[in-house]
N, C-alpha and C positions, 0 to 999 in steps of 0.2 A: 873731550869725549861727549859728544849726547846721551842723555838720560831722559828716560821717559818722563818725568816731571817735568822736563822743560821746554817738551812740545808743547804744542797748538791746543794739545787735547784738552776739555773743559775750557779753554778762553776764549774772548768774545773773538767772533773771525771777519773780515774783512776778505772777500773774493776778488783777487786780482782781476783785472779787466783785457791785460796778455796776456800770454805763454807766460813763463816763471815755471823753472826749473828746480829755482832756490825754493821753490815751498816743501818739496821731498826736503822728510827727517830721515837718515836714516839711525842705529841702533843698533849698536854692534851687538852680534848674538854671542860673545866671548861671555857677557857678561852675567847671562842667565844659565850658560853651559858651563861655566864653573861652579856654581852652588851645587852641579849635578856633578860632579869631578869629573866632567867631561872636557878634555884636551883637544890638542891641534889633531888628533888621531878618532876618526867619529867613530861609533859604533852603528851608524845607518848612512845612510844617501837619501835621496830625495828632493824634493821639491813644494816651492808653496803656492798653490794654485790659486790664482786670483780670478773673480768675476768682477767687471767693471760694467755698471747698469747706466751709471749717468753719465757718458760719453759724447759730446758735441763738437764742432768747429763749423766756421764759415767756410763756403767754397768759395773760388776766385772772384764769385759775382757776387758775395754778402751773402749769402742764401746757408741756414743751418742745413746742418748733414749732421745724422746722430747714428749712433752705430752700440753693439757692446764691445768688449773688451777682454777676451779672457790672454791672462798673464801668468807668468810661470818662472819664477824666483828662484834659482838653484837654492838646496839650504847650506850646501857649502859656502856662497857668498861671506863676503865679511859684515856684511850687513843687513837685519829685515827693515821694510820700509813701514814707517809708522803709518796707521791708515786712515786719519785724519788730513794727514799733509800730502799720502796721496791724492784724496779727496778734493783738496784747494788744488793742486796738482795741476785734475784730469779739470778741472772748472777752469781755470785759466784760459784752457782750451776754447772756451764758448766762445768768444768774439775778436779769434785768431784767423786768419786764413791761411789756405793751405789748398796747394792745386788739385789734389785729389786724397783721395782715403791713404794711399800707399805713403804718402808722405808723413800725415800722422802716424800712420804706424812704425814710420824707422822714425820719429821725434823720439816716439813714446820709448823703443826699444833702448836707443841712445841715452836718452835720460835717465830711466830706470836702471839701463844697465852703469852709470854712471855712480848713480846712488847707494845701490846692493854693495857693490866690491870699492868704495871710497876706504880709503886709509889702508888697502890690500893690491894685491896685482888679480886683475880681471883675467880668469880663468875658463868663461863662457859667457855667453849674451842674455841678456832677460829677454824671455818669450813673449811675443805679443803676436796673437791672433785676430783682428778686425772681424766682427760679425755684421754684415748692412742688414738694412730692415728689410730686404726682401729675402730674407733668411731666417727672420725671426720664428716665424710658422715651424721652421724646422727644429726647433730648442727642444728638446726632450726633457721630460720628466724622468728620474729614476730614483726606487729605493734602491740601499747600499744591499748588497746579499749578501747572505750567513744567515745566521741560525740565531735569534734575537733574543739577546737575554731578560731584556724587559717581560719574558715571560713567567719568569721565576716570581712567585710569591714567598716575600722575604723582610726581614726587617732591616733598617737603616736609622743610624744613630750619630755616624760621621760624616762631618762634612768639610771637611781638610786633606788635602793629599795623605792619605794612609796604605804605604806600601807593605806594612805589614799585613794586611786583607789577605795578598798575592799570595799563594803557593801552587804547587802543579804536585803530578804524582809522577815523583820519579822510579820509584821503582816496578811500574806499569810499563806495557809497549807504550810506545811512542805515537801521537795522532796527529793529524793534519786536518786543523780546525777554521773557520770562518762562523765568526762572534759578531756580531754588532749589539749598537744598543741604542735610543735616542733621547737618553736619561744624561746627557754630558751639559755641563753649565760650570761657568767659569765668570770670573768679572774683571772687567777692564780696571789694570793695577794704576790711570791714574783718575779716571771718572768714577771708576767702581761701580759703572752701569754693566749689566747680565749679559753674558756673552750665550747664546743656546747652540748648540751640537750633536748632531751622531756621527758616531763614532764607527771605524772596522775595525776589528783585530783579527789578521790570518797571523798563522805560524804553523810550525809544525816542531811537536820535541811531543816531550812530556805532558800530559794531559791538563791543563789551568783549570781551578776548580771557577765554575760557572759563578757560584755565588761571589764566591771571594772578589771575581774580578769586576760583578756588575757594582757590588758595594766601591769595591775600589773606585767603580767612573762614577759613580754618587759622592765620593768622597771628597771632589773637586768642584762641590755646589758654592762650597766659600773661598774658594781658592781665587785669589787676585794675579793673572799674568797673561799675557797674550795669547792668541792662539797658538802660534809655533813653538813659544814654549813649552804649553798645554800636552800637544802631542810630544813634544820631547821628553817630558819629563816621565810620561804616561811609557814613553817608548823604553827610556832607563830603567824605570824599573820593572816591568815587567820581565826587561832581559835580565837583569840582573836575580830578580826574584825566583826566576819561573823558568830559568836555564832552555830556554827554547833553543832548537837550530837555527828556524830563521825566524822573521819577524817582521812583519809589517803594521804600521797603524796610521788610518786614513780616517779623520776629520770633516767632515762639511757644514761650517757654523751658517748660521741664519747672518745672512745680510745686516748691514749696517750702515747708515752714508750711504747708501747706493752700492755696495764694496759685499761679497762676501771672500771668506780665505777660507783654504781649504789646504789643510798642511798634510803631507805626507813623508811618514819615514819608513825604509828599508832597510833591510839584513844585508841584503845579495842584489844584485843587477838585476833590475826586471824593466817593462815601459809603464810609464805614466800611466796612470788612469784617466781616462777621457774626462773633462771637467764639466761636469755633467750636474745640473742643479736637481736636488730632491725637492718633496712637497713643500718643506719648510723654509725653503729658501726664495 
């Protein structure tokens, strides 16, 4: 089984000079959804949205072609791809050829989906959307909408996942809220270099009290574990704390390697959110 100490991450790296496939780690998420007594039965759906910045290949005639790369990781997979060894991955790429764009993008789709669902039966494709540079112009900027809690003037003392913060009022109607906040930090569980984030939280139940929950995404400034963790864990409990109907929690970390994720989890069926980069990112 791979463990994240025994990636790539933090050691010296050498950039393959082909394709290499073998450089995806992947990391089975069994492993961090048990500490959360989360089983084969999830309490969300979702996906992990990837932005890839440093995307190249050769075309037929040697000549670089550079593009972006957004990716889309079911989180049912049996596995997340560490993003490190993505990174040597998408670089390999650089002095590969390939007859056109469309070919890298079923490489990439094939490999990745390769990696996700290893040691499981493949249940769906890894997303990949090619963006060329005559598109770049069209990239939007967007902040996440709701109703931002960073506005709250308040004290803060923990900084460790603390679910006990959480409560809602249940014996109030029930509302249908959109939270965000751009106070989320988190650190890489094997470099322990600062992961930055804002955060969504919709749902709709019982009303979450504002403070409790911004303290809570403050709570997770010392917290060591990857992104999709992060939202997962964020997602447990809040369902579990704060007895919502339904639940969504949407992530977009600051890039890193060239790479940002952007994890999301849901209650019920809904579509994806367009992967859309904010100012921070």
């Amino acid at each position: 089984m791979n463990l994240p100490e025994h990636s790539g991450l933090g050691q010296p790296t050498t950039y393959p000079s082909q394709l290499d496939a073998a450089q995806l780690y992947p990391i089975a998420r069994a492993l961090s959804r048990a500490d959360l007594g989360l089983g084969a039965s999830l309490p969300f759906m979702g996906a992990d949205l990837w932005t890839a910045f440093e995307l190249s290949w050769l075309n037929a005639r040697g000549k670089p072609q550079v593009a972006l790369a957004h990716i889309t990781v079911p989180c049912e997979s049996t596995n997340l791809i560490e993003s490190k060894s993505l990174k040597l991955y998408l670089g390999s790429f650089a002095n590969t050829r390939f007859a056109g764009a469309a070919q890298v993008q079923q490489r990439l789709r094939t490999d990745l989906t390769e990696a996700a669902w290893r040691g499981g039966v493949v249940r769906s494709s890894v997303g990949v959307r090619l963006i060329g540079q005559d598109q770049f112009d069209r990239e939007p900027i967007y902040e996440l909408d709701g109703l931002n809690l960073d506005r709250l003037d308040l004290d803060c003392d923990r900084y460790t996942p603390a679910p006990d913060l959480l409560c809602s009022a249940t014996d109030e109607e029930p509302v249908t809220e959109v939270l965000t906040s751009n106070l989320l930090r988190s650190n890489c569980p094997v470099t322990g270099q600062p992961d930055w984030a804002s955060v969504q939280i919709s749902y709709a139940g019982p009303q979450i009290d504002q403070a409790g929950l911004l303290r809570y995404i403050v709570s997770f400034r010392q917290h060591t574990g990857f992104h999709e963790q992060c939202v997962e864990r964020m997602f447990a409990d809040i369902w579990q704390r704060c007895k919502p109907h339904k639940l969504t929690v949407y992530a977009r970390y600051t890039r890193r390697g060239g790479l940002d994720i952007n994890p999301f989890r849901t209650s019920h069926p809904q579509t994806l959110p367009a992967n859309v980069r904010n100012a921070r990112q």
